[in-house]
N, C-alpha and C positions, 0 to 999 in steps of 0.2 A: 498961855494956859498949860499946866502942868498933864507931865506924859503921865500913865500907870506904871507904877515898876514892877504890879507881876500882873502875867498873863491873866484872863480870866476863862476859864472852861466853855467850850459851847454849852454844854448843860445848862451853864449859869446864864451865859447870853441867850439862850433859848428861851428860858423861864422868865425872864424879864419879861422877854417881846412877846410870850404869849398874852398879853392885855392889850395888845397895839391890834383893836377889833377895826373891821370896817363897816361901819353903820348903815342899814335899810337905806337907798335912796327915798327919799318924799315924794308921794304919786297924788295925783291931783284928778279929777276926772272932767271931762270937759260938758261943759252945759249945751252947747251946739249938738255933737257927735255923737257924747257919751262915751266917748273913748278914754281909759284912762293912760293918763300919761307924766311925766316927768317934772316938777314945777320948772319955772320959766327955760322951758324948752320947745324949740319947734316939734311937730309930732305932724306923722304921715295918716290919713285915710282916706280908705280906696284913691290913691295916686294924688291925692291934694295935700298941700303941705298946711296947715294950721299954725296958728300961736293967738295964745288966749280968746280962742274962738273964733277968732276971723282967719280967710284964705288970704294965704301969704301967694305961696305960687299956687296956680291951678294947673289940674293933671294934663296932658295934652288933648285925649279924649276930649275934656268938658267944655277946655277954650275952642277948639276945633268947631263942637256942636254950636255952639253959644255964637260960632261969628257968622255959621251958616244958615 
């Protein structure tokens, strides 16, 4: 791949990159919770971990109650 033979100005390199945006992430809100959250991402409430509506880990609290 061929090199440039002149320099180019920060100015110019600047104005380029100004269009290189970074996009809204996609938020999704949970049927369960009602928490919104991140599309296919785990997400935290009150110390329980979620993903697409079911408890993944539960908070220590809850399994504590639940064995006792």
């Amino acid at each position: 791949m061929p090199n440039p033979k002149w320099r180019h100005s920060k100015r110019r390199k600047r104005a380029r990159r100004t269009h290189y945006k970074t996009e809204a992430p996609t938020l999704a809100t949970c049927k369960t919770t009602g928490a919104t959250h991140r599309l296919h991402r785990a997400y935290s409430v009150d110390g329980d971990l979620y993903y697409r509506g079911q408890v993944l880990i539960p908070s220590k609290e809850n399994s504590e109650a639940a064995a006792a």
